[in-house]
C-alpha positions as CSV (number, residue, x, y, z in Angstrom):
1,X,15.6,15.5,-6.4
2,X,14.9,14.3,-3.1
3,X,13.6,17.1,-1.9
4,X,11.2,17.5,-4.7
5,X,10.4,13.7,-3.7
6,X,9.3,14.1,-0.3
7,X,7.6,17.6,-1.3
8,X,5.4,15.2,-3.6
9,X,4.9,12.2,-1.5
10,X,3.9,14.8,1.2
11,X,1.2,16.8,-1.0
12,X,0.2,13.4,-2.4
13,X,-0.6,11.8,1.2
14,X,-2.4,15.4,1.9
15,X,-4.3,15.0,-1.2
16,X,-5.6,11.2,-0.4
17,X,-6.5,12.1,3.3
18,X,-8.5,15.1,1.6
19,X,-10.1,13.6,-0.5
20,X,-11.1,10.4,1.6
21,X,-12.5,13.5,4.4
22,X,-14.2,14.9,1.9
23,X,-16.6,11.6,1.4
24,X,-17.4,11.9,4.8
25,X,-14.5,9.8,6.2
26,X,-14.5,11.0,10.5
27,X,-12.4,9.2,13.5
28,X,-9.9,8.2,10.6
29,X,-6.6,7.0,12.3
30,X,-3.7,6.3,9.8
31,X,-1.5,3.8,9.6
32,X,2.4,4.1,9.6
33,X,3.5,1.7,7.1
34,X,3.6,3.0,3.4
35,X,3.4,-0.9,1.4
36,X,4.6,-1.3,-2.1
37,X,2.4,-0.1,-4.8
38,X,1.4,-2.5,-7.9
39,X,0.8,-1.2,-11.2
40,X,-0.1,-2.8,-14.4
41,X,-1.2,-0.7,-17.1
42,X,-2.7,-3.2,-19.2
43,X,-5.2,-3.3,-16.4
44,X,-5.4,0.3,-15.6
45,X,-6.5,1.2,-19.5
46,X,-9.0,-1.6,-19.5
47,X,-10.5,-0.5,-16.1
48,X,-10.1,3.4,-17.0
49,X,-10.5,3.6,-20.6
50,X,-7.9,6.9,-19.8
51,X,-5.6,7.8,-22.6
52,X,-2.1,8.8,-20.8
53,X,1.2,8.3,-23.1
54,X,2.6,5.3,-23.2
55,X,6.0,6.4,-22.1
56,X,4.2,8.1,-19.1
57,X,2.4,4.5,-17.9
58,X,6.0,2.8,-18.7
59,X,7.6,5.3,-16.4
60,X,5.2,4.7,-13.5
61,X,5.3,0.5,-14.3
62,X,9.3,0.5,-14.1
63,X,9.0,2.4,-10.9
64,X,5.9,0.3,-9.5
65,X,8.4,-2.4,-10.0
66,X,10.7,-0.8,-8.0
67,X,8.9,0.3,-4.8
68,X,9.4,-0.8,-1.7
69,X,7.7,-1.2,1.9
70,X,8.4,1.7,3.9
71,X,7.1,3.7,7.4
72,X,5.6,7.5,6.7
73,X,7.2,10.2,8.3
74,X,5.1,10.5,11.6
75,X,5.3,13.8,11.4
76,X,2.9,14.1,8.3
77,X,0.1,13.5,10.7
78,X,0.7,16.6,13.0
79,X,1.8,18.9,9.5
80,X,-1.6,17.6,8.1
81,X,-3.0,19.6,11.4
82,X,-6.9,18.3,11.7
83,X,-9.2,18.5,14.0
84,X,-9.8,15.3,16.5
85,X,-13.1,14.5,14.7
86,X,-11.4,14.1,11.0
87,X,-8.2,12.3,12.9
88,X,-8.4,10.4,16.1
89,X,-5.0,9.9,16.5
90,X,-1.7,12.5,16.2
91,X,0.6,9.8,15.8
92,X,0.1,7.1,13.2
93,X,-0.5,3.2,14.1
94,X,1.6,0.5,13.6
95,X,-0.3,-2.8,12.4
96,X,0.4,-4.1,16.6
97,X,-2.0,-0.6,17.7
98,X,-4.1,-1.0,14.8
99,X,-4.9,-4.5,16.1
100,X,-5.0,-3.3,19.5
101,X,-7.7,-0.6,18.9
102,X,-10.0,-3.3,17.5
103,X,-9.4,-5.6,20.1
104,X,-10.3,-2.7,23.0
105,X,-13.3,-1.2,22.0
106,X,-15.2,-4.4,19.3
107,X,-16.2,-1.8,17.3
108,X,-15.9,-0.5,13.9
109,X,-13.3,2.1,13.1
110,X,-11.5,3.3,9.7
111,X,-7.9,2.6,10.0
112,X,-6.2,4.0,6.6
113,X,-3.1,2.7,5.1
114,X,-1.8,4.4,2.3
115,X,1.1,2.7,-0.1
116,X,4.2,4.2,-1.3
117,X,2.8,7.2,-4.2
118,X,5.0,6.5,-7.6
119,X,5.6,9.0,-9.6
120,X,6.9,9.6,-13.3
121,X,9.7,11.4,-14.0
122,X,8.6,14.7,-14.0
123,X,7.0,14.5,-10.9
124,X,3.7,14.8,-12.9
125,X,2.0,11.9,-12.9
126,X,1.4,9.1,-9.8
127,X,-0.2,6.2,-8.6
128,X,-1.2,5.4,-5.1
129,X,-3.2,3.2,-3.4
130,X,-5.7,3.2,0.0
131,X,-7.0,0.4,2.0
132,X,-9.7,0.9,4.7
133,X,-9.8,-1.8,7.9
134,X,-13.1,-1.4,9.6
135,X,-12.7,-4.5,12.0
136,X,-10.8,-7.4,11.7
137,X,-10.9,-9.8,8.7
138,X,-12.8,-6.7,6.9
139,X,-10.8,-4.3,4.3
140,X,-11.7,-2.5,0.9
141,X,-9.6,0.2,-1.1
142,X,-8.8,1.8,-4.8
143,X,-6.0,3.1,-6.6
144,X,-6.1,6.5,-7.5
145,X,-4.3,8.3,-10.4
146,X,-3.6,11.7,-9.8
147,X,-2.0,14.2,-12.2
148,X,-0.4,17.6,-11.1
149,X,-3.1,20.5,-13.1
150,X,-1.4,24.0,-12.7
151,X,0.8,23.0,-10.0
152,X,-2.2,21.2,-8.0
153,X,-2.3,17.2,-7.4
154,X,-6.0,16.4,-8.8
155,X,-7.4,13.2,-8.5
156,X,-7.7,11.9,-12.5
157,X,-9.8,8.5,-11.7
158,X,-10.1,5.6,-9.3
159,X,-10.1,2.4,-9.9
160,X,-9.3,-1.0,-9.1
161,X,-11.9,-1.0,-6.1
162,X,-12.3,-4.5,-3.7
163,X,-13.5,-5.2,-0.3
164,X,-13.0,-8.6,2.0
């Protein structure tokens, strides 16, 4: 089981950084905290209009209820194996560097921070969220629900989109 856990959380944190390069996301450094991850799935049918079985989005609430703050394995970052101009950094940032690279250069950047994936029992289903900082006092991020198709995490929908 925890194996199959960090197998997930791995390809899951792949997926996101994928996806997120595939927009056109460059210079992305990545944070090393993994935060909690909220989900209520009153809101997530009313913002998705998705029908997933109930017992599936009470699996993923219990265990949304259950996450903690956490650190990413560091070494994700050099498995992930980029080039410099998709990921500006082989190490990830705590929120002190974070801080610090907006403090030394005054400009913009995209500093990611991904929370902590939940998953349903099967390992089929999961929720995770991104937040973007471009400077200081200036964020937005989703939630994305992904659901393993023929053995590949695919990105269902996102939702629950704000920005400071």
């Amino acid at each position: 089981m925890s194996f199959s856990q960090n197998s997930s959380e791995f390809d899951i944190f792949q997926k996101i950084i994928d996806n997120e390069i595939g927009r056109g996301s460059l210079d992305i450094y990545l944070r090393c905290e993994k935060i909690k991850t909220f989900f209520d799935q009153n809101s997530f049918k009313e913002q998705t209009g998705i029908k997933v079985p109930e017992n599936i989005l009470d699996e993923l609430e219990k265990n949304a209820l259950e996450s903690v703050d956490g650190i990413w394995n560091p070494e994700l970052i050099k498995e992930l194996n980029y080039a410099s101009d998709f990921i500006k950094s082989e190490k990830c940032l705590t929120l002190k560097d974070a801080k610090s690279i907006f403090n030394k250069s005054g400009k913009r950047h995209s500093i990611i921070l991904l929370s902590q994936p939940i998953f349903d029992s099967k390992f089929e289903h999961c929720v995770i969220s991104i937040s973007y900082s471009k400077y200081p006092g200036s964020a937005y991020g989703q939630t994305y629900f992904l659901k393993k198709v023929y053995g590949i995490w695919t990105v269902i929908v996102e939702y629950e989109q704000w920005m400071t």
